[in-house]
C-alpha positions as CSV (number, residue, x, y, z in Angstrom):
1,X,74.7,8.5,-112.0
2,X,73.9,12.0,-112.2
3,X,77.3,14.5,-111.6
4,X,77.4,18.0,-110.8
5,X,79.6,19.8,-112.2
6,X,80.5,23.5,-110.7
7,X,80.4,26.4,-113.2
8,X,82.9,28.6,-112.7
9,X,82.6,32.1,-112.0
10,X,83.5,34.5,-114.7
11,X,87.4,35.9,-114.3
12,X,88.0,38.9,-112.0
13,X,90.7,40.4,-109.7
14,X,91.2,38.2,-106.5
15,X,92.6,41.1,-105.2
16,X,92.5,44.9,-105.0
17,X,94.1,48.0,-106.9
18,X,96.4,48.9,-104.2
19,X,97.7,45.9,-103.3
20,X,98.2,44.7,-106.7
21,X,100.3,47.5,-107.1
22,X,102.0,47.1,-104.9
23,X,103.5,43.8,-105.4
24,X,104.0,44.9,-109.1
25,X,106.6,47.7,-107.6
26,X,108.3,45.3,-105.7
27,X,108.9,42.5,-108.9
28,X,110.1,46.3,-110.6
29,X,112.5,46.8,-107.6
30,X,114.1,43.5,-108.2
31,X,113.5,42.8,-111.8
32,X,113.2,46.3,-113.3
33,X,111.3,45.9,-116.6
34,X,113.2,42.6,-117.8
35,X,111.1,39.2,-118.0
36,X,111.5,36.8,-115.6
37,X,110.4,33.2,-114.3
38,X,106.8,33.2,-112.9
39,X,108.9,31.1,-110.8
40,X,110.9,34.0,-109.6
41,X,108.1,36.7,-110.1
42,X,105.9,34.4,-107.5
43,X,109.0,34.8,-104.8
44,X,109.9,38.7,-105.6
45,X,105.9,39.2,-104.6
46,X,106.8,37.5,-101.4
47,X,105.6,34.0,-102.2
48,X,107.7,31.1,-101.7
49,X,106.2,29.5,-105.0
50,X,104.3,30.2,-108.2
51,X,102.9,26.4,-107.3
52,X,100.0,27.8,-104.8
53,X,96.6,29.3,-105.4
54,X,97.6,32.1,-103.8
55,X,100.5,32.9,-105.8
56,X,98.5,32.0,-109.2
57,X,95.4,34.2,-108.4
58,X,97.8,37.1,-107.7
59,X,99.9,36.6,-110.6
60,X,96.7,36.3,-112.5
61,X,95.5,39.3,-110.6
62,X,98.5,41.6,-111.4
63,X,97.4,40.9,-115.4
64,X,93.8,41.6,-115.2
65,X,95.0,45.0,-114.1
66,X,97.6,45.5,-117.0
67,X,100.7,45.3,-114.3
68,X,102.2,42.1,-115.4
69,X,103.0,41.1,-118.8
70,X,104.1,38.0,-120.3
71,X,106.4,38.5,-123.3
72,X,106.9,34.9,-123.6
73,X,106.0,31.8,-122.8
74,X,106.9,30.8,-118.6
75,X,108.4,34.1,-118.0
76,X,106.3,37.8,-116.5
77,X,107.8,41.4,-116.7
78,X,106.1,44.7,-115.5
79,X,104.4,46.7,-117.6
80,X,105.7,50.5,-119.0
81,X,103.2,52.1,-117.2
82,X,104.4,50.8,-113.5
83,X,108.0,52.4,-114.3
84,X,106.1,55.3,-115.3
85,X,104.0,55.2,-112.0
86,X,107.0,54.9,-110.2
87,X,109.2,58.1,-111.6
88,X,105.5,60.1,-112.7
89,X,106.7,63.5,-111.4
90,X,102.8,65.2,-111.6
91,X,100.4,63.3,-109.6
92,X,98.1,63.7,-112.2
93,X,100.0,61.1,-114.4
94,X,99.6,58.9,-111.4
95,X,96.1,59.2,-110.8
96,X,95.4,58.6,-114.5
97,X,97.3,55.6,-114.1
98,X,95.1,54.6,-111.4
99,X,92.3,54.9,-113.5
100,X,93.5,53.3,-116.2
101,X,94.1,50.1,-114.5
102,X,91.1,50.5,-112.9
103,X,89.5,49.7,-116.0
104,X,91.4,46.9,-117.5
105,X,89.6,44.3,-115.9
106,X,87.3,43.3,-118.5
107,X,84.0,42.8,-115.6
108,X,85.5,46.1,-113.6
109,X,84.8,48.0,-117.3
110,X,81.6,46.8,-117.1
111,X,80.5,47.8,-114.2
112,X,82.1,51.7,-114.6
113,X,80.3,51.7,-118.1
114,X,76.9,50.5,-116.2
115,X,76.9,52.6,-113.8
116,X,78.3,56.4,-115.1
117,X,76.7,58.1,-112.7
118,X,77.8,56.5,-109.4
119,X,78.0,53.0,-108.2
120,X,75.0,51.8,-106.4
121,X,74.8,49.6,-103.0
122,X,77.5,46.5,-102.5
123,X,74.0,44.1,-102.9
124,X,73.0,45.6,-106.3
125,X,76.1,45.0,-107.5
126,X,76.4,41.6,-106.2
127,X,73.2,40.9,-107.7
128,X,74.5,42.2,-111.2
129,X,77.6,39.6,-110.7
130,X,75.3,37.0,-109.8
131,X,73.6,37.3,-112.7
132,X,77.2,37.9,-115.0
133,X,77.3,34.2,-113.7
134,X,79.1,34.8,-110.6
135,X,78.5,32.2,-107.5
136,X,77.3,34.3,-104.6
137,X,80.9,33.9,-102.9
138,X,82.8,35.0,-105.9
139,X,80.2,37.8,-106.2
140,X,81.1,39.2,-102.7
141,X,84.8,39.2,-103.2
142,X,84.4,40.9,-106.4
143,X,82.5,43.3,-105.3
144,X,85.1,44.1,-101.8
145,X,88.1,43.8,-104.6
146,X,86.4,46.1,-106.9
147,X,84.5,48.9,-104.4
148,X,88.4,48.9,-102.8
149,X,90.5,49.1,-106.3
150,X,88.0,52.1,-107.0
151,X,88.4,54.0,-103.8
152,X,91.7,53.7,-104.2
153,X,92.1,54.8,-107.9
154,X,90.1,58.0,-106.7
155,X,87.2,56.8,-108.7
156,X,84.7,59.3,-109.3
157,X,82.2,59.4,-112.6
158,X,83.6,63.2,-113.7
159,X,87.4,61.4,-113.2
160,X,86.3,58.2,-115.6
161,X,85.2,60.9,-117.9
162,X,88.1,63.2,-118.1
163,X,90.6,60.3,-117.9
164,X,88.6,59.0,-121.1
165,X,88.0,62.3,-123.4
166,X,91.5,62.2,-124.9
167,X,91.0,59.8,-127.9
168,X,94.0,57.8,-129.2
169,X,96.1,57.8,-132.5
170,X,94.1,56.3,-135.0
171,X,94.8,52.7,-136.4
172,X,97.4,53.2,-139.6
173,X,99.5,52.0,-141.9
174,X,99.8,48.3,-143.0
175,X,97.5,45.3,-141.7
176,X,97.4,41.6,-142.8
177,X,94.1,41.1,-144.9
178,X,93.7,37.2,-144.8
179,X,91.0,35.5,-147.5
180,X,90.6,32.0,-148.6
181,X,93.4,31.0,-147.2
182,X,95.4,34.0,-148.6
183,X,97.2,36.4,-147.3
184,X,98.0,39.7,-149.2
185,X,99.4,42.8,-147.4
186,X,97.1,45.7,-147.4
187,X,97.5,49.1,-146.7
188,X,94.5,51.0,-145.4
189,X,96.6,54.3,-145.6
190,X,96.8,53.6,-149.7
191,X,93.2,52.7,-149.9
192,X,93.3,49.6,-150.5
193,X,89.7,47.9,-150.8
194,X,88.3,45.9,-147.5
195,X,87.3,42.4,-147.5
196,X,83.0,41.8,-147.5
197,X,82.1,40.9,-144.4
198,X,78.6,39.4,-143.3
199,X,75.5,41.9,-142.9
200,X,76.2,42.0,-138.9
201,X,79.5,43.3,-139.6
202,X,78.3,46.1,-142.2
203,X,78.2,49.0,-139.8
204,X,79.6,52.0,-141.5
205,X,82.4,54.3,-140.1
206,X,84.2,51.1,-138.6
207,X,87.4,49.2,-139.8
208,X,87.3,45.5,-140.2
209,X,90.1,43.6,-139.8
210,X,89.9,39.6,-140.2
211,X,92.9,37.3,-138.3
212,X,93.7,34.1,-139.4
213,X,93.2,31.3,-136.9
214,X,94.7,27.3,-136.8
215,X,92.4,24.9,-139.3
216,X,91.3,27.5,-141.6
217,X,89.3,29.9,-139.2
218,X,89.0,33.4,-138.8
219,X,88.0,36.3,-136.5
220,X,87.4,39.6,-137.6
221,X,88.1,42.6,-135.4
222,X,85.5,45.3,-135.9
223,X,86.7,48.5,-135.0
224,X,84.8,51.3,-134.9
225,X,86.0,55.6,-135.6
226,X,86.9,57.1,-133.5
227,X,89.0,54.4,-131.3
228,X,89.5,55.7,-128.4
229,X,92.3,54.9,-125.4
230,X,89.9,53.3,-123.1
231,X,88.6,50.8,-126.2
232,X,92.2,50.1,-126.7
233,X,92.4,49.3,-123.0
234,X,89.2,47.3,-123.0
235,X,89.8,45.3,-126.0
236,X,93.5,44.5,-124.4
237,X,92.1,43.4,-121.3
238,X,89.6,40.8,-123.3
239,X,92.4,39.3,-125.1
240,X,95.1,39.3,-122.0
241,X,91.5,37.6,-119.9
242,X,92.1,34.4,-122.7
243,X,95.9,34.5,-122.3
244,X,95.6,34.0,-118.5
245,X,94.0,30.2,-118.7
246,X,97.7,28.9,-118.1
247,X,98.2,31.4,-114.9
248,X,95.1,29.2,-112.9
């Protein structure tokens, strides 16, 4: 007997910027910055329980864009930068705010990076999802949630570009180098050698870090210089995308 089984559509905000946002300032008003239940998050939102799909995709939601955080495990706490939205006294840190969260959904980055110089028509980026693996349906409420979260953000390709010119502090001091089951403390500050990685890795001006995973394997994280804040944001918002599995 032949089954069908139905792919899901790659992760993506179920809902937009604004209101996102908006229910991130109301789990501050209650909770301020401390962690708390996703029990109790769920109900400060205005949901009677984390136990609905509604609840779970906004929770989920609220972390694509960087406004929830989990600093352990069954508890959520609002991110710095939503007290910092809340008491910015320049608009300007606001709007880069904006911005900034506009662009922590790991398909939302994609699309700003594809498109620099404007975003096309609602169907040519519903195709582009389609063929991201989105189902038709989850392309069309991508593409309202993300034409929305932008408009609201202020998106324009000259703000992406000015919000992104000011690179970030450089990776420093001490990191874990992990070999053959070893795991010696290096510091790249005191020039200490870097492990060989394979030929795809060898890409010069770039630092290679390897992490030690369960059952003896690895990943390496190639980063390149300069690192910039909206790579920091990026590769955040690809790791965060993993941690949300338990959230849906």
């Amino acid at each position: 007997m032949n089954e069908v089984t139905r792919k899901k559509s790659p992760r993506a905000p179920s809902i937009p910027l604004e209101e996102a946002l908006e229910k991130a300032l109301r789990v501050y008003e209650k909770e301020k910055r401390y962690p708390a239940p996703t029990e109790v998050v769920a109900q400060d939102m205005g949901y009677k329980s984390a136990n609905n799909g509604a609840a779970l995709s906004a929770l989920a939601s609220l972390r694509y864009f960087g406004l929830l955080e989990k600093p352990e495990d069954g508890k959520l706490a609002v991110s710095k930068d939503v007290e910092n939205y809340q008491y910015a006294p320049d608009p300007k840190i606001k709007s880069e705010l904006l911005l900034k969260w506009l662009r922590a959904p790991a398909i939302f980055a994609d699309l700003l990076d594809r498109y620099p110089d404007g975003l096309p028509s609602d169907a040519n980026l519903r195709f582009d999802l389609m063929n991201r693996g989105f189902s038709p349906a989850a392309g069309d409420s991508a593409v309202s949630v993300f034409r929305r979260s932008a408009e609201f953000a202020g998106y324009t390709p000259s703000s992406l570009q000015r919000n992104e010119s000011n690179p970030s502090e450089q990776l420093n001091g001490e990191a874990i180098i992990l070999e053959n089951g070893t795991a010696p403390v290096a510091s790249h500050a005191a020039g200490v050698s870097k492990p060989t990685l394979p030929s795809e890795f060898s890409v010069d001006d770039t630092d290679k870090i390897p992490v030690r995973l369960s059952e003896g394997r690895k990943a390496w994280l190639v980063i390149p210089t300069p690192f910039y804040e909206a790579d920091k944001l990026r590769l955040k918002a690809q790791i965060d995308l993993l941690l949300t599995e338990d959230l849906e």
